[in-house]
C-alpha positions in Angstrom: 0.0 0.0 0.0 1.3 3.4 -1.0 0.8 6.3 0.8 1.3 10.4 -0.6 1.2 13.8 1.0 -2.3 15.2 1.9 -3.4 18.8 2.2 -6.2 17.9 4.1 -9.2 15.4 4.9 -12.6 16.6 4.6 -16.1 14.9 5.1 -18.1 12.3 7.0 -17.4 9.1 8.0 -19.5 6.6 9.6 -17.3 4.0 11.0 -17.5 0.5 11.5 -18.9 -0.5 15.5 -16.8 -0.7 18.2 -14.8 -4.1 18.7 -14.7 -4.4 22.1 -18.2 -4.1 22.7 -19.0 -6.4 19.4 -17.0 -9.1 20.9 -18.9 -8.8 24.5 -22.3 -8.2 22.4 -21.8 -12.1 20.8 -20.7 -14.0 23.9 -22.8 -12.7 26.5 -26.4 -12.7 23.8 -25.1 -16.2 23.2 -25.1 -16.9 27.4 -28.6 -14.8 27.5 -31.9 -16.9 27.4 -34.0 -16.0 24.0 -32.8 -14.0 20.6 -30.7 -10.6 20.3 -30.4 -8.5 17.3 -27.3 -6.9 17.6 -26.9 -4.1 15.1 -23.5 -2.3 13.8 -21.9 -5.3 14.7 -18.1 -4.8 14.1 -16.9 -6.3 10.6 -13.3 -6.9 11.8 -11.8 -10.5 11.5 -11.2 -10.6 15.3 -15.5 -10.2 15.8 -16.2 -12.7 13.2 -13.8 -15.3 15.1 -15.8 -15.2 18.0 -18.8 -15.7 16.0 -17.1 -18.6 14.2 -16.2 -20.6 18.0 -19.9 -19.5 18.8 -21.5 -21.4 16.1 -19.0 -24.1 16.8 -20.7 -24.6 20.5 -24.2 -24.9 19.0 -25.3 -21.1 19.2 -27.2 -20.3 15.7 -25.8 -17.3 14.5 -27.3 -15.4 11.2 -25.3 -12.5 10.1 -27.5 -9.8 7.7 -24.5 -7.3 6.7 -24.0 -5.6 10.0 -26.9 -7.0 11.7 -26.3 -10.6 13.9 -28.9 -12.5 15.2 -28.0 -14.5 17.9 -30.2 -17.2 19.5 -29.1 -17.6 23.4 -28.4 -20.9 24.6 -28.2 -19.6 28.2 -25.2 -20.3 30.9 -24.9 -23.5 30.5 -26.7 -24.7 27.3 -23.7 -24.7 25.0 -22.7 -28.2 23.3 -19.3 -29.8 23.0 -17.7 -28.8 20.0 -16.5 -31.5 17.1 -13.5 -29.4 16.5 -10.7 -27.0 17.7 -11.6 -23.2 18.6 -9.9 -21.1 16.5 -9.3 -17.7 18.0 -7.1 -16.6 14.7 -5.6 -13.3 15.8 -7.9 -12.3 18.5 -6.6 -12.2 21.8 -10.2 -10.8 23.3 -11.9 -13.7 21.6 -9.6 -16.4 23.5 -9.4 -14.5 27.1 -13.1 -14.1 27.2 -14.1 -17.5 25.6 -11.6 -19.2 28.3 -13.9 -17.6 30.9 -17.0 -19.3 29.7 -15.4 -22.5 28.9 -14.0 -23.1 32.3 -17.6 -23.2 33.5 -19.1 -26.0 31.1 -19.4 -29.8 31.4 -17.1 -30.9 28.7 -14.1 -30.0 27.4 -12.5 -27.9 24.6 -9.3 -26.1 23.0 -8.7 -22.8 21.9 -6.5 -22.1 19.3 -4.6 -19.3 17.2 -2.1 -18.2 14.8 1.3 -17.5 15.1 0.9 -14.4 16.4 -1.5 -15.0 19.1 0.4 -17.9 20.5 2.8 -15.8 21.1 0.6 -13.7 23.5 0.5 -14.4 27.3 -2.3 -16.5 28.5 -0.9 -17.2 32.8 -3.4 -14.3 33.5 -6.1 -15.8 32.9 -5.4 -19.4 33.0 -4.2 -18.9 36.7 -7.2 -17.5 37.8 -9.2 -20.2 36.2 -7.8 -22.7 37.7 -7.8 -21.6 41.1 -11.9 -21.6 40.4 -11.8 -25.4 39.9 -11.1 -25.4 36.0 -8.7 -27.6 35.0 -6.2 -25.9 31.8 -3.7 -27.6 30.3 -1.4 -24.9 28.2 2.8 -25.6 27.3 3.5 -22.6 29.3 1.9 -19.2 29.4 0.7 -19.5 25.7 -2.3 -21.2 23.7 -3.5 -24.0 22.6 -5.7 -24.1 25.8 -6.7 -27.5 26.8 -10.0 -26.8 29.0 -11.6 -29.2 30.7 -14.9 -27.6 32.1 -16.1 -27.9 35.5 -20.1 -26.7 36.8 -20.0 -25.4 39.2 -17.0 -23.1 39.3 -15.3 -22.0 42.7 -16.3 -18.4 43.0 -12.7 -16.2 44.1 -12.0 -12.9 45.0 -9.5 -11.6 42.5 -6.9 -8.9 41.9 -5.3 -9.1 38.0 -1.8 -8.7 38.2 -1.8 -6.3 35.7 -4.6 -4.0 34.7 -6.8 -5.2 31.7 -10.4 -5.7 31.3 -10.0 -8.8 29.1 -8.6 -10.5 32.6 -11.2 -8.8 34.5 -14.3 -9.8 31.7 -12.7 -13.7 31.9 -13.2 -14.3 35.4 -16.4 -12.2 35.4 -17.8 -14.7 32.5 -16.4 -17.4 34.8 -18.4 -16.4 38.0 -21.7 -16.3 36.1 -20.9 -20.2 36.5 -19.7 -20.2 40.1 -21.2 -21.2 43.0 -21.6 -18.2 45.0 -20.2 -14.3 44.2 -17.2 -13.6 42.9 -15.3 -10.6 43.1 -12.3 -8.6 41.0 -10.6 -6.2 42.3 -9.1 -3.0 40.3 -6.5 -1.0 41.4 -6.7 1.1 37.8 -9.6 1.2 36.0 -10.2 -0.4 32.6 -12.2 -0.3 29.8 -16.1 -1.4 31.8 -17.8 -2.7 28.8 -17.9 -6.2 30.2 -20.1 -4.9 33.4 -22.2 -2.1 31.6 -23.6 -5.0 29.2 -23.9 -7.5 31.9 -26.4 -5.2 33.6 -28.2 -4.2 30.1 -28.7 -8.2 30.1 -30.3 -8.5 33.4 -27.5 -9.3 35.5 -26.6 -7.2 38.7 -22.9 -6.3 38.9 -22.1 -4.9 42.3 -19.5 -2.2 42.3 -18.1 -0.7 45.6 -15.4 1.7 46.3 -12.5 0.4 48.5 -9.4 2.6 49.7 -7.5 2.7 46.5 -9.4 0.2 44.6 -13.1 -0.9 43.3 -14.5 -4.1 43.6 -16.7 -5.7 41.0 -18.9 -8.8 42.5 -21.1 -11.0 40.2 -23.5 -13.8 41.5 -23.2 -17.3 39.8 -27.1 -17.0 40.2 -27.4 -14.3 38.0 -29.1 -14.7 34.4 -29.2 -13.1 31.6 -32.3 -12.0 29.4 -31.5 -11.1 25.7 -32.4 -7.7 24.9 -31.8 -6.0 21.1 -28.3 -4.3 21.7 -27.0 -1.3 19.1 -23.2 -1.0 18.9 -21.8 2.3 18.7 -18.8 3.5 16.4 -15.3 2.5 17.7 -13.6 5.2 18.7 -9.9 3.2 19.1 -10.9 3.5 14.6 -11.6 7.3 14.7 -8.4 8.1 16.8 -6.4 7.1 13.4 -8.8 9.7 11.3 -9.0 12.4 14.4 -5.2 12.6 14.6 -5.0 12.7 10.9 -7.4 15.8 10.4 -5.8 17.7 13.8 -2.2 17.7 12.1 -3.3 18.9 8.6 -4.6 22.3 8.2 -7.3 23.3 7.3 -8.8 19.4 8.0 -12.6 19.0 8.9 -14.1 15.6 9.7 -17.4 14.7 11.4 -17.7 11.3 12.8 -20.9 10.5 14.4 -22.3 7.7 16.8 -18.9 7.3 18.4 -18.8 4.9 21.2 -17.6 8.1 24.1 -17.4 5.6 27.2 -15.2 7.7 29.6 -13.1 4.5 30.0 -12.2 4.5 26.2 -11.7 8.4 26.2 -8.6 9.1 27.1 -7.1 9.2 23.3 -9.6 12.4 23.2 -8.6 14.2 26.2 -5.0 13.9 25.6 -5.3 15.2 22.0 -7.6 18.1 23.3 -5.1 18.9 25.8 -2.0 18.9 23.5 -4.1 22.0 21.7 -6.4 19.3 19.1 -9.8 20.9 17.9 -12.5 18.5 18.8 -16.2 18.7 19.8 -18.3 16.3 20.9 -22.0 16.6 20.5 -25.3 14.9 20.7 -24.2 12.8 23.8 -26.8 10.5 24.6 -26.9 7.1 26.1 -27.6 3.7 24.0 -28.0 0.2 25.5 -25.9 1.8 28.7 -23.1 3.0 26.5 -22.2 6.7 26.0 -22.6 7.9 22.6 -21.6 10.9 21.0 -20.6 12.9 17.9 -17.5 14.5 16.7 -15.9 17.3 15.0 -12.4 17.5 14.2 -10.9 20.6 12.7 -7.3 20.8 12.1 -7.0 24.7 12.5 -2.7 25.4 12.5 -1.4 22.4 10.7 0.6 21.4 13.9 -0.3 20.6 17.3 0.6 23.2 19.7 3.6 23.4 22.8 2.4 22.3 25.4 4.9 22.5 29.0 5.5 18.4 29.7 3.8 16.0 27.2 4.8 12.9 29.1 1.9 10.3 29.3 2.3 7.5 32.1 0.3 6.0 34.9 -2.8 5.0 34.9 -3.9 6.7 31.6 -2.2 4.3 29.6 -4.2 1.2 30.6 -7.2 3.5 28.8 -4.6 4.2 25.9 -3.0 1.3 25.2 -4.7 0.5 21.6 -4.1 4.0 20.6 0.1 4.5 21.2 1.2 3.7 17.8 -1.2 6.6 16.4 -0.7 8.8 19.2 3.4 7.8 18.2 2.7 9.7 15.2 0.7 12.9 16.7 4.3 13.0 18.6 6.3 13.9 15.7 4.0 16.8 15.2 4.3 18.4 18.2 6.6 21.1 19.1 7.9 19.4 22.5 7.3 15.9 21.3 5.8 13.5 23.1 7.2 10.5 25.8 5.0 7.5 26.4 6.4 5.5 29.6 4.2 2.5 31.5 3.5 0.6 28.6 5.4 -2.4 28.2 2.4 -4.5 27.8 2.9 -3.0 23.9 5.4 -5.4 23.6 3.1 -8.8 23.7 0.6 -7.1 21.2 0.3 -8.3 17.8 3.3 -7.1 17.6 6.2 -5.8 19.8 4.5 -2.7 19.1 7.2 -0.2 21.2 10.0 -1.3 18.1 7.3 -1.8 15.3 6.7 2.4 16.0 10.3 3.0 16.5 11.8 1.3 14.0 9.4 2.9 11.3 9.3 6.5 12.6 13.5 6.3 12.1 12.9 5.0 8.9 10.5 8.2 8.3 13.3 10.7 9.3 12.1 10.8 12.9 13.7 11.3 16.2 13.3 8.8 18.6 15.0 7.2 21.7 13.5 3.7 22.7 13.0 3.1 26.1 11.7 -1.0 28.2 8.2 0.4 28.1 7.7 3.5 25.9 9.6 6.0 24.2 10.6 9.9 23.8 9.4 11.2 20.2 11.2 14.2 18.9 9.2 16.8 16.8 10.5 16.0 13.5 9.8 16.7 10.0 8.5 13.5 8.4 9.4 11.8 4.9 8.3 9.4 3.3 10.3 5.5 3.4 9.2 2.2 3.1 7.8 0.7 6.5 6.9 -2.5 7.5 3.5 -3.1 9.6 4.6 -6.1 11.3 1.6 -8.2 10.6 -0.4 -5.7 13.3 -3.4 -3.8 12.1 -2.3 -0.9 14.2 1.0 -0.4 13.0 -0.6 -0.6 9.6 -2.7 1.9 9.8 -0.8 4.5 11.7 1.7 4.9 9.3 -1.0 5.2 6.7 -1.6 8.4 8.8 2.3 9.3 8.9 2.4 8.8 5.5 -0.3 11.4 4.6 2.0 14.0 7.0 5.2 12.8 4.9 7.0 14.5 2.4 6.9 11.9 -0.6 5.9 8.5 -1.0 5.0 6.3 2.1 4.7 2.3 0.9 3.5 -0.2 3.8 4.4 -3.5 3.2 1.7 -6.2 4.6 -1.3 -3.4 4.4 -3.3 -5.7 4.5 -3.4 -6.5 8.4 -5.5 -4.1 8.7 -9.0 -5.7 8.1 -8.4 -7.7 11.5 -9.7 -4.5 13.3 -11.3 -2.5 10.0 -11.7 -3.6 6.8 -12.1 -0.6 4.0 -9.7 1.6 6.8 -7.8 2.7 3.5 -10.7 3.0 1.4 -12.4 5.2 3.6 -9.1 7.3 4.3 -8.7 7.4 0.3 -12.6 9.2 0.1 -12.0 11.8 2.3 -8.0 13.1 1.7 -7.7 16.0 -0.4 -4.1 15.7 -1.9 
């Protein structure tokens, strides 16, 4: 894929819906008792995995474009399947399918590709196992041998590092326990899991402890299925948002963006760093925040800003959007140092030196650090970059490349459609070059 210089973007886009939520909208209507329409449904290879393992465990499935159908087979009405799991590339698909697995009466394996069995699976399988699931895994990695126990042991739980596809596995888990269990969060993550479980019927308790929350789920609990609309990913809009603030004279509207303060972080960063974006007609869907937005890009560049260090806390809610926010860095006058986030490097990709590696190759300034790294501002130009097989890298250099002087070629482009399929068409019909 080859990338050129862009003036500007200008239009509308209506992106695909949000992954996360598609993911938790399939397994949990598939858990509920009767049918849910699901509309928006993401169309990224990741979401049609977990509908593929679904189907595999007797859940009918029928898919009308963006609309899915899913009839529920409640908690514990799922069927042995005849053949492996395949996960593919999706690590939500195989965290939050181990949860539910781990709770039936028979046993199964979940698979991947390359990729994915490269990814750590000890945080969840640990967990599991201490519920009364028995896993058998070579080491921290997939396949995952499951062997299904009902009732689970409900635990109290605190994830030893913070990520809500730990926290949404053992919740899935203790919908099959035998009493309440609990997770404990010293950092907040993304609450997806908990907002739907409640839209479903299900009470999650949530209570504030010194320092923490805790987040308790009754294995009595049922769920009801109830029509669920899946707002526009905003993890997708960050590529186009960051894209219109650094060109001038850029104006984008995106509407029906999925504006969940746990998934909002990529906007208040780029607001503070000087970005032009509104958000309007907030409303509430299904128990998700939804909003619009506008995006001007007024100067062209990204304004000073004292310190533009992110670390902490933030970066749990900013982890999917580094590599583009990597970019955005090169734009701004005191660049931009991302510390805290070693969990980048068991991505798709070792995503700290995928972004390193290519913003060198683009002319950029940029000292690598164990879990982060300081981005000079620098003057882009165009090379030939390599996206590593991970969608993200892909399509954030699609984004450096329209801030490049010259050509910008991608090689393996195609990676993309694992999150968004059409991501270059759609960048192609609104850049003005």
């Amino acid at each position: 894929m080859k990338i050129n210089t862009a003036k500007n973007i200008q239009g509308t886009l209506r992106l695909p819906g949000d992954k996360s939520i598609s993911h938790r909208a399939a397994i949990l209507s598939a858990m509920a008792e009767g049918n849910t329409r699901i509309q928006n449904f993401a169309e990224s290879a990741d979401c049609a995995s977990t509908l593929k393992c679904l189907e595999a465990l007797g859940v009918e499935i029928r898919r009308d474009d963006l609309t899915v159908i899913v009839k529920g087979v409640g908690k514990k009405g799922f069927s042995k399947p005849a053949v492996e799991l395949d996960c593919e590339n999706s690590g939500t698909t195989m965290r939050l399918l181990s949860g539910l697995l781990a709770g039936q009466n028979f046993d199964s394996v979940l698979i991947g590709d390359r990729s994915l069995q490269k990814r750590p699976m000890r945080r969840v399988i640990e967990p599991l196992r201490s519920m009364g699931a028995r896993i058998d895994a070579e080491g921290n990695h997939a396949p995952l041998r499951i062997a299904g126990t009902n009732p689970l042991h409900s635990i109290d739980f605190e994830p030893p590092v913070a990520s809500a596809q730990i926290k949404s596995c053992i919740m899935l888990a203790g919908l099959n326990a035998d009493g309440e269990t609990s997770v404990f969060e010293r950092i907040p993550t993304r609450d997806h899991t908990e907002r739907m479980l409640r839209w479903l019927g299900a009470d999650v308790e949530e209570t504030e402890l010194p320092g923490m929350k805790k987040l308790s789920i009754s294995g009595q609990a049922g769920l009801t299925a109830k029509d669920i609309e899946v707002p526009a990913d905003v993890s997708s809009a960050a590529f186009f948002i960051i894209a219109a603030a650094c060109l001038k004279d850029s104006k984008i509207v995106i509407p029906n963006v999925g504006i969940n303060p746990s998934r909002t972080a990529i906007i208040s960063v780029l607001q503070h760093v000087g970005a032009d974006i509104e958000i309007f007609d907030r409303r509430e869907i299904c128990n998700e925040l939804v909003g619009s937005l506008r995006i001007r890009g007024n100067s062209g560049i990204l304004p000073r800003t004292a310190q533009n260090v992110l670390n902490g806390p933030i970066i749990a809610n900013l982890i999917d959007e580094i590599p583009i926010l990597a970019v955005a860095g090169t734009q701004l006058e005191n660049g931009l140092e991302i510390r805290n986030a070693s969990e980048l490097r068991i991505k798709e990709s070792d995503r700290i030196s995928a972004v390193v590696n290519n913003l060198r190759k683009m002319n950029a300034s940029v000292e690598e650090f164990e879990d982060g790294f300081r981005i000079e501002n620098s003057e882009l130009k165009g090379a030939v970059v390599n996206s590593f097989g991970d969608h993200r890298i892909a399509m954030a250099f699609a984004v450096a490349g329209l801030l490049a002087s010259g050509e910008t070629e991608i090689l393996g482009a195609e990676c993309a459609g694992v999150s968004f399929p059409g991501f270059f068409d759609m960048l192609s019909s609104v850049t003005i070059m």
